[in-house]
N, C-alpha and C positions, 0 to 999 in steps of 0.2 A: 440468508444472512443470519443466520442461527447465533453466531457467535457473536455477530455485530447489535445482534439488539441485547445479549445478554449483557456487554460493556456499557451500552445508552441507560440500561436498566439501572448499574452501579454508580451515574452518574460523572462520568467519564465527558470529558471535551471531547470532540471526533473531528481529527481531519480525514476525510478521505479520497483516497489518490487512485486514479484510473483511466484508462482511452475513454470509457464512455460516459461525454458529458450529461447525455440523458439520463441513465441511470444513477449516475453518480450525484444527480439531481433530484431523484425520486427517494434515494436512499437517503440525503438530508433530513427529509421532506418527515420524513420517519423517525429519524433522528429530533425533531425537532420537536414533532408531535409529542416524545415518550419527556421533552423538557431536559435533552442535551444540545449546544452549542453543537454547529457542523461546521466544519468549512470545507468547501469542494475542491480539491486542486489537482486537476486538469495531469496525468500523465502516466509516463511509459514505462514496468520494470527494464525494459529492455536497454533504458540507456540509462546509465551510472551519472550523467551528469541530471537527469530529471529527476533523480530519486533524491540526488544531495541536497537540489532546489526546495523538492517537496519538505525533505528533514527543515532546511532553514525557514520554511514558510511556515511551519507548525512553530519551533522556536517562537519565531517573530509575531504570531498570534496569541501563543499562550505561556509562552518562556520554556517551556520543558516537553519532554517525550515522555509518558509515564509508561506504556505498551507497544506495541508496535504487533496488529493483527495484518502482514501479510500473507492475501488469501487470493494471488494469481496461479493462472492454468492455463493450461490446452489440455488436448489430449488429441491421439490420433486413432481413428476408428477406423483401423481395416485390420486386414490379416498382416502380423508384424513383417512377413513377408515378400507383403504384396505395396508394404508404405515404403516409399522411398527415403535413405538414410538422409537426404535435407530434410525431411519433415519429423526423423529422429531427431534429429540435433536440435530444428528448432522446439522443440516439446522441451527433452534437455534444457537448452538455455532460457526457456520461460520460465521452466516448474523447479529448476535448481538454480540457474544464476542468477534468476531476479530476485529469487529471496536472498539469495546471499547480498547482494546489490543493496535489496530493501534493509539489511542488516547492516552492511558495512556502514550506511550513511547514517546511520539512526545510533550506531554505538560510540561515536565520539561522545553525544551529548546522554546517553546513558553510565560512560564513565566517570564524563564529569560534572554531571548534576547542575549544571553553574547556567547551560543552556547557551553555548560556546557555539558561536556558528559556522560551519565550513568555511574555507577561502578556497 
């Protein structure tokens, strides 16, 4: 989380957004310790309507997005050969559509400062 303690360190509000509610509970926990505000919210780059929620949750917490550290992955570990193109694609769509996803939903309220929620 290299990059996430150096934001807590600057004192930065942190939501943070993931499947894993454990970790993403441990991760607070750390957050909270360095004397940043966390809030955990529960979900998936994979779907466009999760990530808009997570934007309006942060809004509705803190009024504004000042960052946005999107830091999802996979990765597929065989021979490029021997992995099957479902399991390119899904790599693809995690390591490049999610961030885009994670951006689409986060740059309304980066355009308009005002903290303007999704409909």
């Amino acid at each position: 989380m290299g990059s996430g303690i150096r934001i807590i360190e600057i004192s930065y509000n942190v939501v943070l957004a993931a499947r894993n509610q454990v970790a993403l509970e441990k991760v607070k926990a750390e957050c909270e310790a360095s004397g940043a505000q966390a809030l955990v919210v529960p979900s998936d780059t994979s779907d466009p309507k999760a990530m808009i929620a997570s934007a309006n949750t942060a809004i509705d917490w803190q009024n504004r997005i000042d960052v946005l550290l999107n830091n999802g992955g996979v990765l597929a570990a065989r021979d490029f050969d021997q992995t099957p193109m479902a399991v390119h694609e899904q790599v693809i769509k995690t390591n490049l559509l999610g961030y885009m996803k994670g951006a689409h939903a986060v740059l309304p309220f980066s355009k308009s400062k005002l903290g303007h929620r999704h409909q």
